[in-house]
C-alpha positions in Angstrom: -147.5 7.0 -96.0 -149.6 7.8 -92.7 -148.2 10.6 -90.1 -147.0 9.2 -87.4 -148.7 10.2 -83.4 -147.9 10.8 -79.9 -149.7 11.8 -77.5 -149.1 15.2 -75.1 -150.9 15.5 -71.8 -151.3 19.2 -70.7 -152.0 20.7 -67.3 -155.8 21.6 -67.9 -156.9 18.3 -70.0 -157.5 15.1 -68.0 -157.6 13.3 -71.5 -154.6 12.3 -74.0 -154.8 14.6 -76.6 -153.0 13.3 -80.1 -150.9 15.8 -81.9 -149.3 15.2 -84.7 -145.2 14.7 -84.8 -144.3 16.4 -88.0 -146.1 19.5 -86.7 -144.8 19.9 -83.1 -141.4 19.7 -85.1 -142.0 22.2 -87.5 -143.1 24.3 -85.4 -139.9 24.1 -82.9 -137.5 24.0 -85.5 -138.8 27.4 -86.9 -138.4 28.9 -83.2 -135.4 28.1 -83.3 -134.3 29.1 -86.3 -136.3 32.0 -85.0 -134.4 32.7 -82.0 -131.2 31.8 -83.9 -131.4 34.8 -85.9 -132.2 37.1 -82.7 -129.0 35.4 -81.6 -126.9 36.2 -84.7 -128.0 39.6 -85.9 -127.6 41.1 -81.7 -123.6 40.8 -82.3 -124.1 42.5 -86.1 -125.9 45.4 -84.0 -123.4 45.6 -81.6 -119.8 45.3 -83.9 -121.7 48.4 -86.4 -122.3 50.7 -83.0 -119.4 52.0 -83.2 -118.8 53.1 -86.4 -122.7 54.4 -86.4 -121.6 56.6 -83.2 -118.4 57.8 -84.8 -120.3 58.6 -87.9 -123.0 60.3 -86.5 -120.2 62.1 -84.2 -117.6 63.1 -86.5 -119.8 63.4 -89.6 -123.7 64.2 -89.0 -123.5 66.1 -85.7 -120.5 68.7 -87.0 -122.1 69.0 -90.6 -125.6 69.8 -89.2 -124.0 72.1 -86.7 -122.1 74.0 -89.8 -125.7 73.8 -91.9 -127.1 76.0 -88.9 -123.9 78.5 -88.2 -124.8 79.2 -91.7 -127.8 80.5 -91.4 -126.3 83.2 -88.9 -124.7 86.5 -90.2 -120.6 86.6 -89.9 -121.2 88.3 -86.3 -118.6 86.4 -84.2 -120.0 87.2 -80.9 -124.3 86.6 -80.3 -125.0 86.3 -84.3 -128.2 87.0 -85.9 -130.4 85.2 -87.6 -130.5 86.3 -91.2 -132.1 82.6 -93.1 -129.6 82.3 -96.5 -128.0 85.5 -97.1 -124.8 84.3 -96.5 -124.8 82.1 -99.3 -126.3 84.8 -101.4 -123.0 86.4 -100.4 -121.3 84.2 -102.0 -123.0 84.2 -105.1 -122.1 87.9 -105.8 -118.5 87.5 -104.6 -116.4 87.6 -107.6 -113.8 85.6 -105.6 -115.8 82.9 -104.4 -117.1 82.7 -108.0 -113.3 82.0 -109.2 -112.9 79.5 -106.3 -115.8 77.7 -107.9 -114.7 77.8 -111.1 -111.1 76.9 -110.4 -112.8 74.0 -107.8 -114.0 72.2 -111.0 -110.8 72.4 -113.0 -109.0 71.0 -109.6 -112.0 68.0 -110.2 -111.3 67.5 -113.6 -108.0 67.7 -113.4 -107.1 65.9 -110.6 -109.3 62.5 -111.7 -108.5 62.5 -115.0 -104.5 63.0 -114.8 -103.6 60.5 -111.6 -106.3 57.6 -113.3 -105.0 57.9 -116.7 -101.4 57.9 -115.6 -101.9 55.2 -112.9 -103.8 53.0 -115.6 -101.0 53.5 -118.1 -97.8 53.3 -115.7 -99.4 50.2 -113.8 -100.2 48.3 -117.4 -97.1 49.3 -118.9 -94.7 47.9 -116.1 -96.4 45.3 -114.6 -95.3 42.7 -116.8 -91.8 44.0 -116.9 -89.1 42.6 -114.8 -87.6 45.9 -113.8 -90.9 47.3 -113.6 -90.9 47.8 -109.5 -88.6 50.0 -109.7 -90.0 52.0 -111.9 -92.8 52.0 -110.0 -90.9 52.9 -106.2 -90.0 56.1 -108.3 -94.3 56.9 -109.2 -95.4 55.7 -105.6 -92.7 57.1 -103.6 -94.4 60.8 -104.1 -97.9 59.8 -102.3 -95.6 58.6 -99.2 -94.9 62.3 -98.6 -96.9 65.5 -96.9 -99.0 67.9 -99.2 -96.6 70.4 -97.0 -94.0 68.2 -98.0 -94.5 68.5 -102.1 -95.7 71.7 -101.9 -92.2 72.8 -100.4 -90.3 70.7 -103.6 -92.7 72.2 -106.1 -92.3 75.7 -104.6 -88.2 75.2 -105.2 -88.9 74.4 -108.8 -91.4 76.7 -109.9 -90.0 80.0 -108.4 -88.6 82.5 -110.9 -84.7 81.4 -110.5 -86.2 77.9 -109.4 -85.4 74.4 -111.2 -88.1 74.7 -114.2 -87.1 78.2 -115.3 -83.1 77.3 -114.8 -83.8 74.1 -116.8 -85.2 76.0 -119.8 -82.6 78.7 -119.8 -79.6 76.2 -119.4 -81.0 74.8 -123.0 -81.6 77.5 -124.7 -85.3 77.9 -124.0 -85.4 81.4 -122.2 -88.7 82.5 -123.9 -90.7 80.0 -122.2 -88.7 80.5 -118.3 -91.9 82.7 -116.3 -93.4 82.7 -113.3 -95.5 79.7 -113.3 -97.6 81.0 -109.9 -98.7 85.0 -110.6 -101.0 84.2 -113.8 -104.5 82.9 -114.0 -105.2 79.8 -114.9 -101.6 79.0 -115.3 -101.1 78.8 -111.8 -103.8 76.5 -110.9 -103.0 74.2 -113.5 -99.6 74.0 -112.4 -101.2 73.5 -108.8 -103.0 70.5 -110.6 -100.2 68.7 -111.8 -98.4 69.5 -108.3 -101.3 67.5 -106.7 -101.4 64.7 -109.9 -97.5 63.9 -109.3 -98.3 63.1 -105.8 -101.8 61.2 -106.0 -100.9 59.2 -109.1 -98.6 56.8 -106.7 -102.1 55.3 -105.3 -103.8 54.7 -108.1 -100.5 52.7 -109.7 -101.5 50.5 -106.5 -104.7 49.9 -106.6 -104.5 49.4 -110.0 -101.4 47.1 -109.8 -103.7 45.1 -107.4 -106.7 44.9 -109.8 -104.1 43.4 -113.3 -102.8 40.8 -110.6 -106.4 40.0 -109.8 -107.6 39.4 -113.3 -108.1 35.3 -114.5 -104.7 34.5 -116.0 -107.5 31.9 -118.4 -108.9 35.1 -120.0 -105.6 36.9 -120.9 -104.3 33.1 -122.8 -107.8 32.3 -124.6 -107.2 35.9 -125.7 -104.1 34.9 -127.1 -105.1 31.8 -128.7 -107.7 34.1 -130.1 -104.7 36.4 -131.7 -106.0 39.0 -129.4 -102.9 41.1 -128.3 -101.7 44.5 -127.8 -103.9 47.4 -127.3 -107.0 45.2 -128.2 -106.7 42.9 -125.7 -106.3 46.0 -123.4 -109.5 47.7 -124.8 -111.8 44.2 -124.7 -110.3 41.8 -121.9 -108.1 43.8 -119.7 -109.9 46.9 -119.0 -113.5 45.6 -118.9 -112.6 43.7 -115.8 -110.8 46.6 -114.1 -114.2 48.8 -113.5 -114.5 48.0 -110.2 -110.6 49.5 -109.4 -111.2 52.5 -111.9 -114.5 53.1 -109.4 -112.3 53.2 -106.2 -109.9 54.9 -108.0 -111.7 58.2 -109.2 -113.5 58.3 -105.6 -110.8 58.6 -103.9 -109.5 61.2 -106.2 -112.6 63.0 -106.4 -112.2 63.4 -102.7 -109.0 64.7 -102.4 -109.0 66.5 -105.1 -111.9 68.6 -104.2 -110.7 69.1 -100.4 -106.9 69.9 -101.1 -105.9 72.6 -99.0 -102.1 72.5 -97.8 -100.4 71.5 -101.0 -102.4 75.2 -102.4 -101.7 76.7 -98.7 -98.0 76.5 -99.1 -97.6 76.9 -102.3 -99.6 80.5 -103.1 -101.8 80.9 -99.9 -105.1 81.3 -102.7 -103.3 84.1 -104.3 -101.7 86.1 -106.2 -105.0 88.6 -105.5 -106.9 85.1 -104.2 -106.7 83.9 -107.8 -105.7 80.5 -106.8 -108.6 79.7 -104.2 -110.7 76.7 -104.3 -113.7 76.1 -102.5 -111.5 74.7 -99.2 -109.1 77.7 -99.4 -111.9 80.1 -99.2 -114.0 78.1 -96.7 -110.8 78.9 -94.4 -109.8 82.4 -95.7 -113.9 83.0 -94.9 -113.3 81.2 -91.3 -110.2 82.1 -89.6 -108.7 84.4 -91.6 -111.7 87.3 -93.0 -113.5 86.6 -89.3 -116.3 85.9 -91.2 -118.0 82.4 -89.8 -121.0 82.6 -91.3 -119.6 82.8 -95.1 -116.9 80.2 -94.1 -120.0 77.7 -93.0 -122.1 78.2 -96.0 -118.7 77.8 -98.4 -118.3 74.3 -96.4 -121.9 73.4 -97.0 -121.6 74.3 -101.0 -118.5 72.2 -101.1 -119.8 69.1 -99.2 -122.6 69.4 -101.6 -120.7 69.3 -104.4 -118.9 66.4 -103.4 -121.7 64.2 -102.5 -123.2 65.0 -105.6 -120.6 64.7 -108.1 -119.8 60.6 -106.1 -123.3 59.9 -106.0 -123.8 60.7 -109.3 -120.6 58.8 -110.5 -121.1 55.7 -108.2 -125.1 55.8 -109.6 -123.8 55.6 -113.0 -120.9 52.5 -112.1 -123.3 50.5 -110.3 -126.1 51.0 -113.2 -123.6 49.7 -115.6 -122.7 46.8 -113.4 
């Protein structure tokens, strides 16, 4: 097969010069496919603007602002330099200490009780025909305030509240006490307060990922004789990583940064015993006067946070 010619005449060549077809093509198409991605990535640039400037506005600028408050002493007028001694501070203060320890019981408790309840509830009624209801009565909790529930769960667990009326109207006096004045009864109470309300969005998301699963795989199962809590262990729940990721994110973060439902509900006490790392990051702030403690206690925490999702999401995408 022989190229095929033509001839070009330029500006500074009196003579025809041949050049071949095939490679005056090539050439122009790959400028244009050149200038065709130019074309299409300048619109990409320009939709992700904004959501770069509202990140770095609402997220970068304020946290780098708060890394260098606290580096300042807890002077609120013309502070002083003083490096990290306010986060020494924190290290020696036995309440701050507590707040840590009862920040990793509210992370433990608050992923592990709204994914395990929303996995069960969602399984259990989504093939039923009444199920929806059920349902209404699990999701209709996350539709409310964290003022809101803390209000209802501050009716029930007072001392002549619902819980401890319950108890004595069966017969159960023994166990009617104050479920808010003791340590660490009163945060895991505070735990379940928070579970009953965030369980409604897991039972969604995990309603949406059943309803997304192959219909194929659940019936080859059955042909199989797969069923029951088998089928649940090797077809179902394999496929439902993805949701349990997005799931125990989003409950990572609010657990770790609930404030009002603990607000209303004890204000961090009795004695402060009820803090977690955002309670004290405002009692620090607004309450103490003390800026520079409260801007150290927000760095810890969004350090703890980023850590504890990196470190999660690392492991989920490693095993995908």
């Amino acid at each position: 097969m022989s190229n095929k010619t033509t001839t070009i005449v330029t500006k500074n060549d009196s003579a025809y010069r041949p050049v071949a077809t095939d490679s005056v093509a090539t050439v122009s198409l790959a400028r244009i496919r050149r200038r065709g991605c130019i074309t299409r990535g300048r619109p990409r640039l320009l939709f992700l603007l904004p959501a770069v400037v509202l990140i770095f506005g609402l997220g970068l600028l304020p946290f780098s602002a708060t890394v260098w408050r606290s580096l300042f002493d807890d002077a609120v007028v013309d502070p002083q330099f003083n490096w990290f001694a306010s986060y020494g501070r924190l290290i020696s203060d036995p309440v701050i200490v507590r707040s840590l320890v009862n920040t990793f019981l509210w992370l433990i408790g608050t992923v592990s009780i709204p994914v395990g309840l929303g996995l069960a509830i969602a399984t259990v009624t989504n093939s039923l025909n009444w199920g929806k209801w059920a349902r209404l009565a699990i999701v209709l909790p996350y539709a409310l305030s964290g003022t809101a529930v803390a209000v209802v769960w501050s009716f029930m667990l007072q001392d002549s509240g619902a819980v401890n009326s319950f108890l004595r109207g069966i017969g159960l006096s023994g166990l009617a006490h104050p479920w808010l004045l003791e340590w660490p009864g009163n945060t895991l109470v505070l735990i379940l307060a928070n579970s009953w309300q965030a369980t409604g969005v897991a039972v969604i998301l995990y309603l949406v990922g059943l309803q997304g699963i192959p219909e194929e795989t659940i019936e080859a199962s059955s042909l199989d004789g797969v069923s029951g809590f088998k089928r649940f262990q090797h077809i179902v729940f394999p496929q439902l990583r993805a949701t349990s990721a997005v799931v125990m994110g989003i409950s990572l973060a609010n657990g770790l940064k609930s404030f009002d439902l603990i607000w209303v509900l004890t204000s961090g006490g009795p004695g402060r015993a009820t803090e977690t790392l955002a309670v004290s990051m405002y009692w620090q702030s607004f309450v103490l006067q003390r800026p520079g403690s409260g801007a150290a206690i927000a760095v810890v925490l969004t350090i703890v946070v980023v850590a504890v999702s990196v470190a999660y999401l690392r492991k989920q995408l490693k095993q995908d």
